[in-house]
C-alpha positions as CSV (number, residue, x, y, z in Angstrom):
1,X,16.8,-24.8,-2.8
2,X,16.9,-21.2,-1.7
3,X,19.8,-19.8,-0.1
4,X,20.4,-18.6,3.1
5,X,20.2,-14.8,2.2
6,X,16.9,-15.7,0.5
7,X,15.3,-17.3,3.7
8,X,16.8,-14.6,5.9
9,X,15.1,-11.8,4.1
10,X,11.8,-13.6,3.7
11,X,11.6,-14.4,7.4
12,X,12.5,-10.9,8.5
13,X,10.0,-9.5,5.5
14,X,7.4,-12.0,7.3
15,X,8.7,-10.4,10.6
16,X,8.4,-6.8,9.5
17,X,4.5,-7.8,7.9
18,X,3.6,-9.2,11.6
19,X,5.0,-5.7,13.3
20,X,3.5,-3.6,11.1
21,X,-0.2,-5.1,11.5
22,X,0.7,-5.1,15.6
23,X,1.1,-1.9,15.0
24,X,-1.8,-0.6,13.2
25,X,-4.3,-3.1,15.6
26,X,-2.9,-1.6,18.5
27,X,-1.4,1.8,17.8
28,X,0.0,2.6,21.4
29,X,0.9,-1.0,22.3
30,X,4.4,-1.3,24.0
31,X,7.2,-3.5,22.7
32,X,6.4,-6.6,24.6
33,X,2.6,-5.8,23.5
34,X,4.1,-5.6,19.8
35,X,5.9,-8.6,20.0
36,X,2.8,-10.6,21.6
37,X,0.6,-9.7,18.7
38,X,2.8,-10.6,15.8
39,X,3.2,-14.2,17.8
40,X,7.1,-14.0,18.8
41,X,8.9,-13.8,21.7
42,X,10.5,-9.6,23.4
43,X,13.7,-11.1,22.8
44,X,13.4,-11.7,19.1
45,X,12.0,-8.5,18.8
46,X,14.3,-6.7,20.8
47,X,17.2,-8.2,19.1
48,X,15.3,-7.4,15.5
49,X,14.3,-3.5,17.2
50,X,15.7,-2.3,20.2
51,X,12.7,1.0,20.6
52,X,10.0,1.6,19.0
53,X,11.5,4.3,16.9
54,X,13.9,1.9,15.5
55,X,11.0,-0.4,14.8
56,X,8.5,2.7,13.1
57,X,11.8,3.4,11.2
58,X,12.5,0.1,9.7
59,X,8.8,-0.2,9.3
60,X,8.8,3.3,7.0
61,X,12.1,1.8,5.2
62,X,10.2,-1.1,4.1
63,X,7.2,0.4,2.9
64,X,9.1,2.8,0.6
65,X,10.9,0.0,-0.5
66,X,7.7,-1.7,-1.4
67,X,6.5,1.2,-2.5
68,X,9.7,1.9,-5.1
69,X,9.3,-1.7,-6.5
70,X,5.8,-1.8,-6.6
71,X,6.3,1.4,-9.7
72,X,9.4,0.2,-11.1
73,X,7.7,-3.4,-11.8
74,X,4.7,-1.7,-12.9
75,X,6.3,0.5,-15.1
76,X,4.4,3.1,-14.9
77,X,6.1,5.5,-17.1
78,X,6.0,2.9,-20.0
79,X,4.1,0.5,-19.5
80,X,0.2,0.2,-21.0
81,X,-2.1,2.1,-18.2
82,X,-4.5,-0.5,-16.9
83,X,-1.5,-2.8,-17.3
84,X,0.4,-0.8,-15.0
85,X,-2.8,0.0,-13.0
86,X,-3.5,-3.8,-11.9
87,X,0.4,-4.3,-11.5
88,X,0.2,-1.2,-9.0
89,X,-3.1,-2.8,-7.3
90,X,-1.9,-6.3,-7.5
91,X,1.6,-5.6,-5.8
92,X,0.1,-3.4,-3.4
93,X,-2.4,-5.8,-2.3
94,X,0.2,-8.3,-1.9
95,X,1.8,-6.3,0.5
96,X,-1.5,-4.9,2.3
97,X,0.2,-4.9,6.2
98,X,2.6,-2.6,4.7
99,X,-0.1,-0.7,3.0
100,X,-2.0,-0.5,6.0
101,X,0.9,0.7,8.4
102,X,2.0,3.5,5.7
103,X,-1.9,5.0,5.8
104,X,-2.3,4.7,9.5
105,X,1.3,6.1,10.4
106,X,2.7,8.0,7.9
107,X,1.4,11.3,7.9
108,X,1.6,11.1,11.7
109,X,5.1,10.5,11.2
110,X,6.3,12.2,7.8
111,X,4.5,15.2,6.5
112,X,6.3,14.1,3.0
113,X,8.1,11.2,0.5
114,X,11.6,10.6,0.4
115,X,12.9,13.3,-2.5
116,X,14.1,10.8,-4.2
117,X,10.7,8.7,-3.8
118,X,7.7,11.3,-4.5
119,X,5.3,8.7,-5.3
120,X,2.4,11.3,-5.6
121,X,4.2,12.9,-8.2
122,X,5.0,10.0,-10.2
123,X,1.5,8.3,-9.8
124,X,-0.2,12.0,-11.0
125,X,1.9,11.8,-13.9
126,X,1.1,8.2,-14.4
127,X,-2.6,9.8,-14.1
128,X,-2.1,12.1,-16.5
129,X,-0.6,9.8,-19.5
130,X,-3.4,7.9,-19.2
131,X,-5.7,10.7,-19.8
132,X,-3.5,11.8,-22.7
133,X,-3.7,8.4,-24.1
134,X,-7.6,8.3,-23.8
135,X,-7.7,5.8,-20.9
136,X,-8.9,8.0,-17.9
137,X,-11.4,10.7,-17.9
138,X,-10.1,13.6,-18.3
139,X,-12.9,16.0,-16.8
140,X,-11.2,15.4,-13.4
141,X,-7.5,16.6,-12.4
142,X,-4.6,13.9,-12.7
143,X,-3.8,14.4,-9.4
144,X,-7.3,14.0,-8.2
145,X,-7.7,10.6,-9.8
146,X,-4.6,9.9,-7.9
147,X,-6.2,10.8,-4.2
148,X,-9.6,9.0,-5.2
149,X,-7.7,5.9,-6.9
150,X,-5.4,6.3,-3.2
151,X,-8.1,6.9,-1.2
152,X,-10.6,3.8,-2.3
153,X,-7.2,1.7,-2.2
154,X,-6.4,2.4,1.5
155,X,-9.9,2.4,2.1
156,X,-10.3,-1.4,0.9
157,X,-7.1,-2.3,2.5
158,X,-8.9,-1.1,5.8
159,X,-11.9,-2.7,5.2
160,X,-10.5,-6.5,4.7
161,X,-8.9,-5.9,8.0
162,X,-11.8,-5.3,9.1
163,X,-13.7,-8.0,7.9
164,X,-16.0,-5.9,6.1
165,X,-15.2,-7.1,2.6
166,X,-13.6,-10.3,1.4
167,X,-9.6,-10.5,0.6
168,X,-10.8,-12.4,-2.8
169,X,-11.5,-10.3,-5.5
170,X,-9.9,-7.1,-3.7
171,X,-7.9,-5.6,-6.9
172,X,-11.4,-6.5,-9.1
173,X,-13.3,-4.5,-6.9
174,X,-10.7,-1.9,-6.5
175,X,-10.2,-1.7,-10.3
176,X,-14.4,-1.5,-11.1
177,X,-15.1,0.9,-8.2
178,X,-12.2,3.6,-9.5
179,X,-13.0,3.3,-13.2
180,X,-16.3,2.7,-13.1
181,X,-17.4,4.8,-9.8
182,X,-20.3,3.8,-7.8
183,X,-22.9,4.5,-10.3
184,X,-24.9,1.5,-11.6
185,X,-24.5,0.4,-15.0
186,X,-26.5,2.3,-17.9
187,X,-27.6,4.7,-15.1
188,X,-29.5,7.5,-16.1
189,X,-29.0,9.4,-12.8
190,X,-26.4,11.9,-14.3
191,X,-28.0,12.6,-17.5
């Protein structure tokens, strides 16, 4: 049986998840509008979040929080690269309402990480390793396989959402489209 704690911090994690897809479906909803989407009552969420500041802020603690366990279980310093590579995907795919709230609100919010969380850095150095141990091309910048491994992450994220492509398979299809690319198979079109 869990324990109390346990159950309080998965309901408000399962609260915070709700508030964070109100959010990014309806970016200038107010509070009551918030609370309406993610199915529970303005007193609950006044009492969880008094403003919508408070609530953006919680919202931005969580997702680095996420965001610092999703690299420490990965182990991306150690850790094989496409090991830590589907760990990173995996994880973050759990956690896809987080994922999607951090690309819709946080460069509107935050023009930079945490110093003591500078994910970019440690994901281009992640990058790198895995050039150095012959896993990733190396004809294109570490940090550039960051922003296109980022960018076709956030991008999928979006696109279940959406509706546009199915939740199953998501970290598959992430994994083939960024180490693979969009070319076909055996294709002769770069040669």
């Amino acid at each position: 049986m869990e324990s109390s704690d346990l159950q309080q911090q998965k309901k408000e994690n399962a609260l915070l998840c709700a508030l964070a897809m109100a959010m990014v479906e309806h970016p200038k909803a107010t509070l009551l509008e918030l609370a309406k989407a993610a199915g529970i009552g303005r007193t609950t969420l006044y009492n969880f979040c008094r403003t919508r500041e408070e609530l953006l802020e919680r919202l931005f603690s969580y997702g680095i929080k996420i965001i610092r366990e999703t690299l420490e279980t990965a182990k991306i310093d150690s850790a094989p690269p496409l090991e830590a590579l589907r760990k990173i995907t995996e994880r973050s795919f759990q956690h896809r309402e987080i994922t999607a709230f951090m690309v819709r609100y946080w460069k509107l919010e935050h023009e930079a990480p945490p110093p003591d969380l500078n994910w970019e850095a440690q994901l281009d150095a992640f990058f790198l390793r895995g050039q150095q141990e012959g896993v990733f091309r190396i004809d294109i910048p570490a940090s550039a396989l960051c922003e296109i491994w980022m960018g076709i992450h956030s991008a999928l994220v979006d696109a279940e959402r959406r509706g546009r492509v199915a939740r199953s398979g998501l970290g598959d299809l992430l994994e083939y489209a960024f180490l693979q690319g969009a070319a076909p198979v055996n294709s002769k079109a770069f040669e």
